[in-house]
N, C-alpha and C positions, 0 to 999 in steps of 0.2 A: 737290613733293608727289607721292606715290605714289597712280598711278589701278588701283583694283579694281573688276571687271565681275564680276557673277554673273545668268546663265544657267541658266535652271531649268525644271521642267513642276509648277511647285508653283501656277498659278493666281492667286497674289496674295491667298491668304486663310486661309493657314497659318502659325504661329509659328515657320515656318524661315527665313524672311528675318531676321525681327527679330534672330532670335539669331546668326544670320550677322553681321549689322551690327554687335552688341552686342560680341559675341567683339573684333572685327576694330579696333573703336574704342577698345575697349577696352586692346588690344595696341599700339596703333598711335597715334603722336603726331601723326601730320603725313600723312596719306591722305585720299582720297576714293571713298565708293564707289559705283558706278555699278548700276543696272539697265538691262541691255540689254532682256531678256525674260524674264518667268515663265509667260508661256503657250503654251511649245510644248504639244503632244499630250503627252498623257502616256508616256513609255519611248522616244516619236521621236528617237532620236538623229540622223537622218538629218535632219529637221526643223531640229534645231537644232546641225548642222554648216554646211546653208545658210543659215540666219540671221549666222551667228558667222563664215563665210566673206565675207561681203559688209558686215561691220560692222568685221572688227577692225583692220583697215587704217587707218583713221580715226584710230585712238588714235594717242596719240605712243610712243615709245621706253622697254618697261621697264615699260609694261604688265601688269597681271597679271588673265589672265580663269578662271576660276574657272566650271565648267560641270556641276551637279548634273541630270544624266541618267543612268540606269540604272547607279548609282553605287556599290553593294554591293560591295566589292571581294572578288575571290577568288584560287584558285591561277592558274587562265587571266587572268583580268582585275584585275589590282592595280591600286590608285590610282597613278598617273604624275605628274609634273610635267617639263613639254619644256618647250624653249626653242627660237624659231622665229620669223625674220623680227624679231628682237629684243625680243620679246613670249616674255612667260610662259602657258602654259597648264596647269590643274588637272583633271585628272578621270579618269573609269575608261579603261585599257586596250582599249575595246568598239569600237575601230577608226574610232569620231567625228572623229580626228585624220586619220585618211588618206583619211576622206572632205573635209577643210579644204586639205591639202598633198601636193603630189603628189612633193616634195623630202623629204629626209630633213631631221630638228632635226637644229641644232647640238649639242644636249644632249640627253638626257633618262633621266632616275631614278628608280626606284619607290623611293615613300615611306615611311618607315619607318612599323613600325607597334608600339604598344606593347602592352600589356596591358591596358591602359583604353580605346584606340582598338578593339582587337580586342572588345571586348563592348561598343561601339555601334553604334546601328542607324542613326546619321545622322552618316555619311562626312564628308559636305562642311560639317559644324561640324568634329567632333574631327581631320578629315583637312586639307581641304582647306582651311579660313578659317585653321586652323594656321600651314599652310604659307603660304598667302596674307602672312600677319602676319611670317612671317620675309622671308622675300624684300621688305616693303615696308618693315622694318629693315635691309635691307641685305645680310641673308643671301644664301648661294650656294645652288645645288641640291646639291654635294657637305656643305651641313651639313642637307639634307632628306631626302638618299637615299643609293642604290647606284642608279650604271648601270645602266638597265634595256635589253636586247638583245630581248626579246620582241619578237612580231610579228601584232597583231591587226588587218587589213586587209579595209575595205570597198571595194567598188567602186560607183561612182555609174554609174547606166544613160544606154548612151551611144545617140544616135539611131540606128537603123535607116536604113541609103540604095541606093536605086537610082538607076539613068537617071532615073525617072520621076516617085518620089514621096521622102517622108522620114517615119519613123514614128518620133514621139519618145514623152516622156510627164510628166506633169504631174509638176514635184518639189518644188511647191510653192505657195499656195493663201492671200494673203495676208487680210488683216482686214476688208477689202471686197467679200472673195469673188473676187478675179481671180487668173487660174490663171497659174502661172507657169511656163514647160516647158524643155527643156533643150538645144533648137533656139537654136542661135546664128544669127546675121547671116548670118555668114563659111557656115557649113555651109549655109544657105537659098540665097543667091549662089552658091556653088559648082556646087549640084545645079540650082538657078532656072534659072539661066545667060537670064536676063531674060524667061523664060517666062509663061505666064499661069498662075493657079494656083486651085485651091480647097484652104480648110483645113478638115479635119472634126474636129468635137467629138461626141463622144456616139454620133453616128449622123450619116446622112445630110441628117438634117432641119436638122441646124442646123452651118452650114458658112457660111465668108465668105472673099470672093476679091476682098480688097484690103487692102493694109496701109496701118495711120494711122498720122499722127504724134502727134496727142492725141488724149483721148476726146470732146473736143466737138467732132469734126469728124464724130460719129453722131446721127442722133435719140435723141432718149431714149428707150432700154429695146432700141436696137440694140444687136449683139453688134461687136465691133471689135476688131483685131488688131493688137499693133504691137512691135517690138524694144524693149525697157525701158533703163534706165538701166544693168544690167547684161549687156544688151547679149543677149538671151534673149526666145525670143517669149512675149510673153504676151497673153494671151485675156482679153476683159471685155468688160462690158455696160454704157452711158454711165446713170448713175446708178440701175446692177443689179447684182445679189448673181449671177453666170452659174454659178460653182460652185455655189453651194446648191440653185440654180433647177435646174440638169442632174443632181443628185448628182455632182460632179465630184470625184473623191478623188485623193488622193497615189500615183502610179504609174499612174491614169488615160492611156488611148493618145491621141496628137494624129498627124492624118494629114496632111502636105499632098502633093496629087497636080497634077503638075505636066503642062502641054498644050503 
């Protein structure tokens, strides 16, 4: 059975899901389709590269994720379909991909587009659940597209370090309000070198200089620090909202200065 993910900032109360489904089921004898997320921020593609980086791993082989963010395709930004890590990806050229893989695909194609695809305003039906629907019959990308050689490249913000401190920054802010930043293990270790530490959020007022391993090793409504499961420092409050409470946003600075 062929597994389809779609990834969107459509909110979950729009009739662009449905018809995505509709299309795909329609075409499609033998698939399943998945929602990863439809609530990133709206136009965040950086949002929901690190979502879809930390998710897509999981699927099995053959995969096809389908990713409707700032999807309008143009002359710079055509719709693509790569192949990568043996998973299929669908979506605009707006550099979402090179913020996910830092390897080149094995493949990848701008999709063709016809005359009826070119006078609509919603890509990831006439584009991309298309293409979705071929590939989960068995199609190739050479019966979706031409080679595409273009080159639209993000870069994700890497920590700041000295001797003494590390300045990273929030890249993302999950459902619960805990900030998640871009401060590895390895990078805290390296600079720590088993040091004592304070980490600052916001300001000076609210800093905490110990890391935990769970959140209920805090009182309730303390703030607590600890390496996640992606292996990344993230910041929270034992059953508190610490982003909403601080205004903490997406590129927000994390300090830790090191003694």
């Amino acid at each position: 059975m062929a597994i389809i993910t779609l990834t969107s900032d459509w909110q979950n109360d729009d009739f662009y899901i449905g018809a995505i489904k509709g299309l795909i089921y329609s075409k499609c004898k033998d698939v399943r389709v998945i929602d990863i997320t439809h609530k990133i921020d709206s136009f965040k593609y950086t949002q929901a590269a690190f979502v879809l980086k930390n998710v897509y791993a999981y699927y099995p082989e053959g995969t096809i994720h389908i990713v409707g963010i700032n999807s309008d395709p143009t002359e710079e930004q055509p719709a693509i379909c790569l192949k990568i890590k043996k998973q299929y990806f669908i979506g605009s050229s707006n550099g979402i991909f090179s913020l996910m893989f830092s390897e080149k695909p094995d493949e990848i194609v701008k999709i063709k587009e016809s005359d009826i695809i070119k006078k609509s305003s919603f890509p990831e039906l006439s584009m991309f659940a298309e293409t979705a629907a071929i590939l989960a019959n068995g199609g190739t990308l050479s019966d979706i597209g031409e080679a595409y050689t273009g080159n639209s490249r993000h870069t994700q913000f890497m920590p700041v370090i000295d001797e003494g401190f590390i300045t990273g920054n929030v890249i993302y802010v999950d459902s619960y309000q805990n900030i998640i930043t871009n401060i590895s293990s390895d990078i805290f270790s390296q600079v720590g070198k088993n040091r004592n530490f304070i980490i600052t959020v916001k300001s000076d007022s609210y800093s905490i200089k110990k890391l935990s391993v769970g959140y209920s090793e805090v009182e309730i409504g303390e703030m607590l620090a600890l390496f996640n499961s992606l292996d990344l420092l993230e910041i929270a409050m034992r059953n508190g909202r610490v982003a909403e409470l601080l205004d903490i946003k997406v590129n927000s600075p994390v300090t830790i200065k090191f003694k």
